[in-house]
C-alpha positions as CSV (number, residue, x, y, z in Angstrom):
1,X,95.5,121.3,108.6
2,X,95.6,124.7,110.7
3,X,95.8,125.2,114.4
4,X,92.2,125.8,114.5
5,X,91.8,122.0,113.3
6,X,94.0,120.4,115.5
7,X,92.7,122.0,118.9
8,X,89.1,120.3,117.7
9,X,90.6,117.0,117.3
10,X,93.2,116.6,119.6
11,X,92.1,116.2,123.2
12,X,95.5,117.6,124.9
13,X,96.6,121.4,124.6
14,X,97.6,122.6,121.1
15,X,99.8,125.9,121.8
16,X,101.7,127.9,119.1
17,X,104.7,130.5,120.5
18,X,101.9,133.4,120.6
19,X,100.2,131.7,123.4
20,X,100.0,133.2,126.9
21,X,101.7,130.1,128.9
22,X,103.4,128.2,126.1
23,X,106.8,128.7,128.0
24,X,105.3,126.9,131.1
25,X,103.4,124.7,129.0
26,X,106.6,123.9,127.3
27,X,109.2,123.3,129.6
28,X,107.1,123.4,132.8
29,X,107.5,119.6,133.6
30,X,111.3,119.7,133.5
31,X,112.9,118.2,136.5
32,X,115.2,120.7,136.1
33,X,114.3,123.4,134.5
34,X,116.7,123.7,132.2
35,X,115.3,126.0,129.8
36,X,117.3,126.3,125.8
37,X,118.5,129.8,125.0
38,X,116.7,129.4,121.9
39,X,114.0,127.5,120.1
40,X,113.4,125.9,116.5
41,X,111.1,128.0,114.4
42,X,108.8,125.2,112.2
43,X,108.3,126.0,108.6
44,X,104.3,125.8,107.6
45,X,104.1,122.8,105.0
């Protein structure tokens, strides 16, 4: 499955790092915006 795939089927928002927003998108709800220095990196299958 690719990224293309899974924004057809899924009905929320599929973001990759690349993405304009996917900081906000990420940690945007946070009560208190905590934000990690750094972030895991997923390993294609």
């Amino acid at each position: 499955m690719n990224i293309d795939t899974l924004r057809k089927t899924c009905k929320g928002a599929v973001v990759v790092p690349g993405d304009a927003g996917f900081s906000e998108l990420l940690h945007g709800d946070l009560w208190n915006r905590l934000i990690p220095e750094h972030q895991s990196q997923s390993q294609p299958l």
